[in-house]
N, CA, C and O atoms as a Tripos MOL2 file, in Angstrom:
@<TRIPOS>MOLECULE
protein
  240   239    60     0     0
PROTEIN
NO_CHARGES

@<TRIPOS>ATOM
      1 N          87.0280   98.8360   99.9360 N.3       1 UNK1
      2 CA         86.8530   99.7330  101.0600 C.3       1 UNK1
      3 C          85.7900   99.1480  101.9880 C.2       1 UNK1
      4 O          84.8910   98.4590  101.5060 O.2       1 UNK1
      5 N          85.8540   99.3900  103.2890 N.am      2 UNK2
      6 CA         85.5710   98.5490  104.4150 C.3       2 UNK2
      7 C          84.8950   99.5880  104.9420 C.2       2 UNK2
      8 O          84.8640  100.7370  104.5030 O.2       2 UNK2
      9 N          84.0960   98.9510  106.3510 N.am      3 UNK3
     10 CA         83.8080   99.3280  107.5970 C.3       3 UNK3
     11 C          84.7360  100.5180  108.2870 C.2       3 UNK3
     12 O          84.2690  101.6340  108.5130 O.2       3 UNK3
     13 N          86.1270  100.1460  108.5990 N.am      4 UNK4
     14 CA         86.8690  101.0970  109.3830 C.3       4 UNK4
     15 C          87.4010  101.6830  108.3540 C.2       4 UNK4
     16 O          88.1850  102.4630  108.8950 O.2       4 UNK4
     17 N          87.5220  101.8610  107.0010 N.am      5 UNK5
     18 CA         88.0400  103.2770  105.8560 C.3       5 UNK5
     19 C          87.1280  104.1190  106.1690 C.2       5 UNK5
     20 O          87.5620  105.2580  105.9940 O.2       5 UNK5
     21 N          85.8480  104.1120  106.6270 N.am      6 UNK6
     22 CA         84.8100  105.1530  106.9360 C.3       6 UNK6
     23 C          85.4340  106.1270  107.7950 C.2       6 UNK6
     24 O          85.6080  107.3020  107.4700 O.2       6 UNK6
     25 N          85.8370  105.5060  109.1360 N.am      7 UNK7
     26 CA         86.5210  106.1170  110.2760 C.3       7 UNK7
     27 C          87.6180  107.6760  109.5330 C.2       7 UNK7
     28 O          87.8710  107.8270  108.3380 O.2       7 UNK7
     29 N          88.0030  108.4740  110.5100 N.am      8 UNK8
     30 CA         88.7140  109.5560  109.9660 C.3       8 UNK8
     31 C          90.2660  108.7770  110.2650 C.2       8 UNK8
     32 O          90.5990  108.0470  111.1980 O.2       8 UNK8
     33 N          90.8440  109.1350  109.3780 N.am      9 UNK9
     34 CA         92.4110  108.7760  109.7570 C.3       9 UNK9
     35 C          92.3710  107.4610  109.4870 C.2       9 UNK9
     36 O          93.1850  106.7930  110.1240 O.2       9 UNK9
     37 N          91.5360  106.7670  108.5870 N.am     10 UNK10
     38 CA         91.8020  105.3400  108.6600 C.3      10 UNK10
     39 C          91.5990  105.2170  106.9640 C.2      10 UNK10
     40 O          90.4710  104.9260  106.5650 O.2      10 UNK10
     41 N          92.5280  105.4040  106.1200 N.am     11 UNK11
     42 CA         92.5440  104.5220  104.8200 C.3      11 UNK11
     43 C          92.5090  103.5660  104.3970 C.2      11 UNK11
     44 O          92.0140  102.7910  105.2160 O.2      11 UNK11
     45 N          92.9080  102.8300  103.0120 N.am     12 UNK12
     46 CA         93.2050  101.5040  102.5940 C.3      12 UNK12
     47 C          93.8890  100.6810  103.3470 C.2      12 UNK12
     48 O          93.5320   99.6590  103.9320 O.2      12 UNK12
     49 N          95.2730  101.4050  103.2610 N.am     13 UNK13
     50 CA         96.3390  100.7150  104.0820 C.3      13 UNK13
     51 C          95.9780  100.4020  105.4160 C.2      13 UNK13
     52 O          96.0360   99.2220  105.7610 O.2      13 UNK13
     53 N          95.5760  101.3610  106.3070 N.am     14 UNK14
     54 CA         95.5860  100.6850  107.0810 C.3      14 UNK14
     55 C          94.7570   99.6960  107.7710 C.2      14 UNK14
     56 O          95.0270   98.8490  108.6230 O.2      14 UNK14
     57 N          93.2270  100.1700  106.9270 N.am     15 UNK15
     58 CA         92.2440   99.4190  107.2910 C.3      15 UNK15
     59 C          92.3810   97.9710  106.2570 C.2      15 UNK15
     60 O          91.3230   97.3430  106.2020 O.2      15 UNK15
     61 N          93.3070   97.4960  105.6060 N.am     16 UNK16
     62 CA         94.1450   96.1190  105.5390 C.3      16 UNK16
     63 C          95.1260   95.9780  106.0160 C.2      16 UNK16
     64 O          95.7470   94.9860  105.6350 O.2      16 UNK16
     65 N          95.6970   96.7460  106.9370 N.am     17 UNK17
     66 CA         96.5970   96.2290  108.1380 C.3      17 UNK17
     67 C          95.6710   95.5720  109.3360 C.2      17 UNK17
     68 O          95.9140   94.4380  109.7490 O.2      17 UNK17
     69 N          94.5580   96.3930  109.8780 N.am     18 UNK18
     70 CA         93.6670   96.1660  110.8270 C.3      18 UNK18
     71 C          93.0530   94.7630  110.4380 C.2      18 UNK18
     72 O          92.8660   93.7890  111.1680 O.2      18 UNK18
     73 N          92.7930   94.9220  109.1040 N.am     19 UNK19
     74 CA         92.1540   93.5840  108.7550 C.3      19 UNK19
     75 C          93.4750   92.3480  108.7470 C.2      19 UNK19
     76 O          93.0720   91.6870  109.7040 O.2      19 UNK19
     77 N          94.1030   91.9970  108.5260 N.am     20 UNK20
     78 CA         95.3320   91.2220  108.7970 C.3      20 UNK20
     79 C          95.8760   90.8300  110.2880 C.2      20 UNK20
     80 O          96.4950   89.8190  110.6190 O.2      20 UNK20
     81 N          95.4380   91.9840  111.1200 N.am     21 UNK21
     82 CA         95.6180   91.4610  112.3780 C.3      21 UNK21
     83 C          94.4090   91.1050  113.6450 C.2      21 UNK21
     84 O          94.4150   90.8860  114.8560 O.2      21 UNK21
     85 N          93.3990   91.2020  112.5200 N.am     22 UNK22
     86 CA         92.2300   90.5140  113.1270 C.3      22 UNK22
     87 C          90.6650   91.7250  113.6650 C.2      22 UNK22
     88 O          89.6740   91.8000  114.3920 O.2      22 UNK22
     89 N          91.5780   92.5250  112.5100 N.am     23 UNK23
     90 CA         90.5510   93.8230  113.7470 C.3      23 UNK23
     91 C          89.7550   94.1200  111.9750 C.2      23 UNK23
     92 O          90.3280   94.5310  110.9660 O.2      23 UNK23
     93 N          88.1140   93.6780  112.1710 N.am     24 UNK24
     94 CA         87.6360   94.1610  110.9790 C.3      24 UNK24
     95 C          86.2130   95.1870  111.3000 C.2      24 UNK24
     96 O          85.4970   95.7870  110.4980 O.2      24 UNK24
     97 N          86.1600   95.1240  112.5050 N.am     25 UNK25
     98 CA         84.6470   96.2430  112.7290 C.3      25 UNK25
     99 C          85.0860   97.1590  113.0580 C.2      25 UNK25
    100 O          86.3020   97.1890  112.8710 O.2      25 UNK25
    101 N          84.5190   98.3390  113.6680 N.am     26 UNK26
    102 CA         84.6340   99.4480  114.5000 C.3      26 UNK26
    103 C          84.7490   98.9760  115.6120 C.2      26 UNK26
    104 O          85.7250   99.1080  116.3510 O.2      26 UNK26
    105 N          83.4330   98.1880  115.9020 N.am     27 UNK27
    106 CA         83.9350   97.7640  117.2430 C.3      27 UNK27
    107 C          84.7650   96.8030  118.0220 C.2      27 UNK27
    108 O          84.8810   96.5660  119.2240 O.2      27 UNK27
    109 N          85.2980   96.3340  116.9490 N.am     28 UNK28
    110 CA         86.4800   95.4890  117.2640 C.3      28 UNK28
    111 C          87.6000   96.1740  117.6170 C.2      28 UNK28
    112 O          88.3570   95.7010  118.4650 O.2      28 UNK28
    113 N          87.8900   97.5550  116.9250 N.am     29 UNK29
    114 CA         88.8770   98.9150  117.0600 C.3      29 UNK29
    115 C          88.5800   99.1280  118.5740 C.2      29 UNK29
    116 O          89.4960   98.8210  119.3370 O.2      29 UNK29
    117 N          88.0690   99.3420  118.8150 N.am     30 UNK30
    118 CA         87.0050  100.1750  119.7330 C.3      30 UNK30
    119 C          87.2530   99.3630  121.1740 C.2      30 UNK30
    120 O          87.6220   99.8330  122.2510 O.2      30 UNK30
    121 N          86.8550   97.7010  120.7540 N.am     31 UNK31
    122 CA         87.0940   96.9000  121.9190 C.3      31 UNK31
    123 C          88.6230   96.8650  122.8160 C.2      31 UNK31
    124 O          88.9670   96.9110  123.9970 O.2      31 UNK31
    125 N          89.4180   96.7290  121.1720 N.am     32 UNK32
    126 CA         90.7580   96.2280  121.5950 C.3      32 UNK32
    127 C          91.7400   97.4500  121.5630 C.2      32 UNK32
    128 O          92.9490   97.2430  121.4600 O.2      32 UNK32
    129 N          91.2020   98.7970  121.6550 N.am     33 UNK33
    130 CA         91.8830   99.6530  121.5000 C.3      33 UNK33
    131 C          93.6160   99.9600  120.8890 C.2      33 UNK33
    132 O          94.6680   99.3230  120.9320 O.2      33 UNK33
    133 N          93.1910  101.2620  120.3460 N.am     34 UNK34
    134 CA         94.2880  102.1950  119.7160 C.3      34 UNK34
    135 C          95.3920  101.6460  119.9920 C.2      34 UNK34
    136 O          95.5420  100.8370  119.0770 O.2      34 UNK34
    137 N          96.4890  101.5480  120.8490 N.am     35 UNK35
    138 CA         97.7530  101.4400  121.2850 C.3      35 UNK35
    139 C          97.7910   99.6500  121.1980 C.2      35 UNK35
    140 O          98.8090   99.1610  120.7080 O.2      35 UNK35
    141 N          96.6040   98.6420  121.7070 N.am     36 UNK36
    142 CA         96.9090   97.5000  121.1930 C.3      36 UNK36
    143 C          96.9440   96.6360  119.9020 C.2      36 UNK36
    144 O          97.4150   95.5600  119.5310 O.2      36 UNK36
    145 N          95.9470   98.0160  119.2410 N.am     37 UNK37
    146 CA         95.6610   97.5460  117.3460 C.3      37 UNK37
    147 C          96.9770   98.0450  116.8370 C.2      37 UNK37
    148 O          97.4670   97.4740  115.8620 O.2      37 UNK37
    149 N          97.6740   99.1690  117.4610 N.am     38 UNK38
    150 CA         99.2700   99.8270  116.6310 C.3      38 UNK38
    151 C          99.9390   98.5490  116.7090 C.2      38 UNK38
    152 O         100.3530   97.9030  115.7470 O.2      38 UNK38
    153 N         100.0220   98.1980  118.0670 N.am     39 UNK39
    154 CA        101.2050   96.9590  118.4390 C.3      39 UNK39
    155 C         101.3540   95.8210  117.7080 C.2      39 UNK39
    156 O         102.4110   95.2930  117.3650 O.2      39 UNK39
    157 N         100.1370   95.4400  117.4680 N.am     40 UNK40
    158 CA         99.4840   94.1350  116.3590 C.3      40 UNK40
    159 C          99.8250   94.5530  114.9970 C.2      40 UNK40
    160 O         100.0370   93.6140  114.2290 O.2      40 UNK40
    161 N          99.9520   95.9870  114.4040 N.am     41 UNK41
    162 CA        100.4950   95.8200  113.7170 C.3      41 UNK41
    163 C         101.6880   95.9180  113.2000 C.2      41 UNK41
    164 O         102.0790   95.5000  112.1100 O.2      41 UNK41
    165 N         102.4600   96.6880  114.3060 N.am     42 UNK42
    166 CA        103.8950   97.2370  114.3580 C.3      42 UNK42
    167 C         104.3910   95.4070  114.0850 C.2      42 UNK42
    168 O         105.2230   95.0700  113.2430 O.2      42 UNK42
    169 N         103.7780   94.6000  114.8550 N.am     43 UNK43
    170 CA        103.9850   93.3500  114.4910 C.3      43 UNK43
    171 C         104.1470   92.9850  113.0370 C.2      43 UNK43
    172 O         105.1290   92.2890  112.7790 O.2      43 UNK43
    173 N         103.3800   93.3230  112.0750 N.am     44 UNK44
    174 CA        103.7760   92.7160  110.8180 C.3      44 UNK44
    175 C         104.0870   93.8130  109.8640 C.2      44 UNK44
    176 O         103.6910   93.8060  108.6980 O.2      44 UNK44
    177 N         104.7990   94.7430  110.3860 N.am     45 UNK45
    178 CA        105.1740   96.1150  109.9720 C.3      45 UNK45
    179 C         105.4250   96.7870  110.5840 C.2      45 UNK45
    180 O         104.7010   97.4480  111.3290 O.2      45 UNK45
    181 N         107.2610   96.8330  110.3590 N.am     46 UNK46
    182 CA        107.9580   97.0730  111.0090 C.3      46 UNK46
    183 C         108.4040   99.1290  110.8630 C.2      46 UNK46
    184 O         109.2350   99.7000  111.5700 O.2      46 UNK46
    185 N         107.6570   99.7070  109.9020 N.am     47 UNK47
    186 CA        107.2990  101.1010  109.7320 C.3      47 UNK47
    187 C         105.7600  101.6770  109.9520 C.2      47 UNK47
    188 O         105.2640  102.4890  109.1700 O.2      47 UNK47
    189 N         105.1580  101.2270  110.9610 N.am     48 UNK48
    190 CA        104.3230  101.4490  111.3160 C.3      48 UNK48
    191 C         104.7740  102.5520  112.8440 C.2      48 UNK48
    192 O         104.9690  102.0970  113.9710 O.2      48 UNK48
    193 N         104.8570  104.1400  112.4320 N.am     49 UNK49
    194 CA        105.4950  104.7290  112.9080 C.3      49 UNK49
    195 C         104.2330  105.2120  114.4040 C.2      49 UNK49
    196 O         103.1230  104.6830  114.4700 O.2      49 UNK49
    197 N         104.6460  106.1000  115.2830 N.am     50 UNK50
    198 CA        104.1130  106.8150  116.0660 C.3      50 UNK50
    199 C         102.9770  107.5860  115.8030 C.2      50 UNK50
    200 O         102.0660  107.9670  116.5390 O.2      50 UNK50
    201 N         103.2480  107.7720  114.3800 N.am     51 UNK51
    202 CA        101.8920  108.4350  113.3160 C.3      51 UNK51
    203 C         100.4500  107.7940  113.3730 C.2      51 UNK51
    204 O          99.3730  108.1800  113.8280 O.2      51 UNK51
    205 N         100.9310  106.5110  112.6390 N.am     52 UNK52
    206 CA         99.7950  105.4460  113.0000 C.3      52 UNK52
    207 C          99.1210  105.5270  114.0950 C.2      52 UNK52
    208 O          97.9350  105.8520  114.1640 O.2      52 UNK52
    209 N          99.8890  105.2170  115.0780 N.am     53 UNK53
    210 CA         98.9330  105.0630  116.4800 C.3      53 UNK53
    211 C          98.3450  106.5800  116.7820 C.2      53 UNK53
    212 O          97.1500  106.7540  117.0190 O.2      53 UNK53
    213 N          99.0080  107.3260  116.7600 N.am     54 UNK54
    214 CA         97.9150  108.3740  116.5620 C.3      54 UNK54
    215 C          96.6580  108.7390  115.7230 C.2      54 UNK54
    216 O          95.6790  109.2920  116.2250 O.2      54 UNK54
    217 N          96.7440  108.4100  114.4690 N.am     55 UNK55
    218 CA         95.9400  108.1640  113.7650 C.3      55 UNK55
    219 C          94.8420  107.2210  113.7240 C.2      55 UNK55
    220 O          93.9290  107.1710  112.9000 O.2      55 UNK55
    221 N          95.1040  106.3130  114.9510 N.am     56 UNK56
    222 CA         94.1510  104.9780  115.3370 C.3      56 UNK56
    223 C          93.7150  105.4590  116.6760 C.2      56 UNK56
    224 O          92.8420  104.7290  117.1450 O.2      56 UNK56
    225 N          94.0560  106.4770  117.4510 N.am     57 UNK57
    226 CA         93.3970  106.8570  118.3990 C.3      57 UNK57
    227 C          92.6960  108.1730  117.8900 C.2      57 UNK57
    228 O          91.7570  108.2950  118.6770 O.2      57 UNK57
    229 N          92.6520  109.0120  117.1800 N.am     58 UNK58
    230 CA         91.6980  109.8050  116.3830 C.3      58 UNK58
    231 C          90.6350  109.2210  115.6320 C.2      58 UNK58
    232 O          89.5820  109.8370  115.4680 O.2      58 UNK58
    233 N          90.7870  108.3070  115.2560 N.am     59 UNK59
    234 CA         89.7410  107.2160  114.3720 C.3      59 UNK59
    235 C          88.6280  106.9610  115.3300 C.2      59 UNK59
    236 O          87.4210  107.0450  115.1060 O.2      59 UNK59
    237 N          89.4970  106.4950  116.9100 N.am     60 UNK60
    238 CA         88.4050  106.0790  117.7950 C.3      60 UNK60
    239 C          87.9180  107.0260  118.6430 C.2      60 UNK60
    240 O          87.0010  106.7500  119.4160 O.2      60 UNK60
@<TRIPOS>BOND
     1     1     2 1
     2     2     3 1
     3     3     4 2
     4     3     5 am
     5     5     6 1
     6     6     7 1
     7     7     8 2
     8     7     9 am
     9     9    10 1
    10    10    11 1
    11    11    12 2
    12    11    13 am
    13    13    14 1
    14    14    15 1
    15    15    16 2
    16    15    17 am
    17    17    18 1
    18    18    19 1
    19    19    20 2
    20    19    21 am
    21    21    22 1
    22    22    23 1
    23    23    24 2
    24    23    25 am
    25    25    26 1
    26    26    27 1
    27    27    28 2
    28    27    29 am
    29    29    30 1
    30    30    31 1
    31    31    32 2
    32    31    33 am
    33    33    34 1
    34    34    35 1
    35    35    36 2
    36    35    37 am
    37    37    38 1
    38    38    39 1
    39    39    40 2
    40    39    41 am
    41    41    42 1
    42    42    43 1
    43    43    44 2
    44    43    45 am
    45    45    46 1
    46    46    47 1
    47    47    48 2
    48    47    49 am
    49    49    50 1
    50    50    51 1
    51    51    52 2
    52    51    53 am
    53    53    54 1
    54    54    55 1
    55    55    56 2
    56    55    57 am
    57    57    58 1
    58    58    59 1
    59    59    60 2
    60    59    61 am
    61    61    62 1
    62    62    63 1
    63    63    64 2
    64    63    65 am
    65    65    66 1
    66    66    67 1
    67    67    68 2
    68    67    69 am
    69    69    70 1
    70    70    71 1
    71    71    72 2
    72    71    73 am
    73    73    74 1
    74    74    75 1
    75    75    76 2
    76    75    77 am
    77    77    78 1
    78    78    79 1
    79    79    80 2
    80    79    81 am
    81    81    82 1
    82    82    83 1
    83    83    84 2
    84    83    85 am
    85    85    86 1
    86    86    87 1
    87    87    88 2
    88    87    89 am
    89    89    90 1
    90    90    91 1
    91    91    92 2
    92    91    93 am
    93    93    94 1
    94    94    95 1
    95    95    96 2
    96    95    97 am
    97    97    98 1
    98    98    99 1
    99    99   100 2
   100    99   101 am
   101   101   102 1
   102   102   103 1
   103   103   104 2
   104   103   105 am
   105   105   106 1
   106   106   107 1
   107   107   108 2
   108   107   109 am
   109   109   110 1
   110   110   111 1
   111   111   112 2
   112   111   113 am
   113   113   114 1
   114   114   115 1
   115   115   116 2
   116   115   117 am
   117   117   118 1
   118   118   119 1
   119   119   120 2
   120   119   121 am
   121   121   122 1
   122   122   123 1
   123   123   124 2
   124   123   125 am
   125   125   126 1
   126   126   127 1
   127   127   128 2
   128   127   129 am
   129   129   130 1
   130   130   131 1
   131   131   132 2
   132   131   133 am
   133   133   134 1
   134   134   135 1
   135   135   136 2
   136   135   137 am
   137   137   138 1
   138   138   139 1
   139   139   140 2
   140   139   141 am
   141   141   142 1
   142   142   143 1
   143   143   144 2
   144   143   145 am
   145   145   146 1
   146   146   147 1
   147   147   148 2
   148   147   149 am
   149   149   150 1
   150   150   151 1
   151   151   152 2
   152   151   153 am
   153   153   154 1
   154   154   155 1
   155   155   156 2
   156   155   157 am
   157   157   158 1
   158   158   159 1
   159   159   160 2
   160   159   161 am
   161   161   162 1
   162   162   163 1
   163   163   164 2
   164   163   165 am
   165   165   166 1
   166   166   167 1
   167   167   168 2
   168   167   169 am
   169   169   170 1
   170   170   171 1
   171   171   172 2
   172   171   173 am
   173   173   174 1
   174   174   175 1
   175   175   176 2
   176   175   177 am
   177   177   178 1
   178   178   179 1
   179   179   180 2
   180   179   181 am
   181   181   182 1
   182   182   183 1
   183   183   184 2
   184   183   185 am
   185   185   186 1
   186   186   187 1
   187   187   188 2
   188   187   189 am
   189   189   190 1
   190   190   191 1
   191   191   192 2
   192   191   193 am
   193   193   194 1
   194   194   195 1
   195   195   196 2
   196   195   197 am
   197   197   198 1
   198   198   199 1
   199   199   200 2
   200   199   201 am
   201   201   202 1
   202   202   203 1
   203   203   204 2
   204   203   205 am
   205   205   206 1
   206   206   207 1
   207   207   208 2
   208   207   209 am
   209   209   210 1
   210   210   211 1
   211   211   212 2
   212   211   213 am
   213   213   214 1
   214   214   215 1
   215   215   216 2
   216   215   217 am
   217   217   218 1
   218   218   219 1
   219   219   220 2
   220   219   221 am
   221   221   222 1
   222   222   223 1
   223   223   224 2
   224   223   225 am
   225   225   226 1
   226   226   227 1
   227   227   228 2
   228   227   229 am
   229   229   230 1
   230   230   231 1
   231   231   232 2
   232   231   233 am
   233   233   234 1
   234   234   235 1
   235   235   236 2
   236   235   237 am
   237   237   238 1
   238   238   239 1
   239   239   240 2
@<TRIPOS>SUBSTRUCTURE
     1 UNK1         2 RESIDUE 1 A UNK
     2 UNK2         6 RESIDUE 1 A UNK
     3 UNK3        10 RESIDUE 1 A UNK
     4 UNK4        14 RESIDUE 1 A UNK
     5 UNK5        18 RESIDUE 1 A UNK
     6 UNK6        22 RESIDUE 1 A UNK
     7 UNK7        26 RESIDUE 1 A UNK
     8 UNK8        30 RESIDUE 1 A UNK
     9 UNK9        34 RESIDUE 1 A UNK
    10 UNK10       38 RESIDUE 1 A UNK
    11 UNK11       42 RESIDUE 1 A UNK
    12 UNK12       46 RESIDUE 1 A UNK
    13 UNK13       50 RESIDUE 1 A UNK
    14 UNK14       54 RESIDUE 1 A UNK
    15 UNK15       58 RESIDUE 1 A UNK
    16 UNK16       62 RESIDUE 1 A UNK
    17 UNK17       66 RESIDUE 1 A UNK
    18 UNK18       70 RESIDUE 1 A UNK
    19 UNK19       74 RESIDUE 1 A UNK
    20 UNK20       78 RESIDUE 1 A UNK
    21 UNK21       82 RESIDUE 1 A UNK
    22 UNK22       86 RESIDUE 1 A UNK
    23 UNK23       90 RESIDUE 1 A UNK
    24 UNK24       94 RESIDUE 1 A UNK
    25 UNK25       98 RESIDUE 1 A UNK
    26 UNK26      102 RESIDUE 1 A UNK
    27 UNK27      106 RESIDUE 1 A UNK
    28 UNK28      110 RESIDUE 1 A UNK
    29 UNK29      114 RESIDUE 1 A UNK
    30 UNK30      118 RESIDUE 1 A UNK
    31 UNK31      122 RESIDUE 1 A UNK
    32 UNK32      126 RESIDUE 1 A UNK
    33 UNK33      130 RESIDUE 1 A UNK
    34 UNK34      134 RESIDUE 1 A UNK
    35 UNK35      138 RESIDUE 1 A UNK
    36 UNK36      142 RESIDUE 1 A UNK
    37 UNK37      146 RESIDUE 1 A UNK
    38 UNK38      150 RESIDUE 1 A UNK
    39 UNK39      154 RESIDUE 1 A UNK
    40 UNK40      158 RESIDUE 1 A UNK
    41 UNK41      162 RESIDUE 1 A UNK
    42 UNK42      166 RESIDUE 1 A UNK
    43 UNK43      170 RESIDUE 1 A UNK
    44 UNK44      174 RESIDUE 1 A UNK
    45 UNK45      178 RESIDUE 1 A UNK
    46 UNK46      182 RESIDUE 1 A UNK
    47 UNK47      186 RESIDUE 1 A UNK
    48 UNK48      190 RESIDUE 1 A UNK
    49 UNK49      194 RESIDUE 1 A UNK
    50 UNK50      198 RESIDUE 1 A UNK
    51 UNK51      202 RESIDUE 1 A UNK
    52 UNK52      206 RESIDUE 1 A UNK
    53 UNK53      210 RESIDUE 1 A UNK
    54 UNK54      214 RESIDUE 1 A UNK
    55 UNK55      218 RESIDUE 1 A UNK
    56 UNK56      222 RESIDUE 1 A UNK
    57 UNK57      226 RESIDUE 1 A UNK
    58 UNK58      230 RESIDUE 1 A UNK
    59 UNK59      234 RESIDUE 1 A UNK
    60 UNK60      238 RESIDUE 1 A UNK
């Protein structure tokens, strides 16, 4: 468990999805925002639903 599992709405999973696509701080979340961290990962996961990105803009 990491930095961004702290965040609300942000678990295991996804905070090793975030980490896989390059995003490991808060403020790396933060920099590259919600809708471009979903996309990055919709990239290597292809059920990374509408949920997610909501859940990554509640986080931030």
């Amino acid at each position: 468990m990491g930095e961004l599992s702290t965040l609300l709405n942000i678990g295991n999973k996804v905070e090793q999805q975030l980490n896989e696509v390059g995003i490991r701080t808060i403020n790396q979340l933060i920099e590259i925002d919600s809708r471009q961290a979903w996309l990055r990962i919709k990239r290597i996961d292809d059920s990374a639903c509408i949920n997610r990105l909501y859940a990554l803009e509640g986080a931030i």
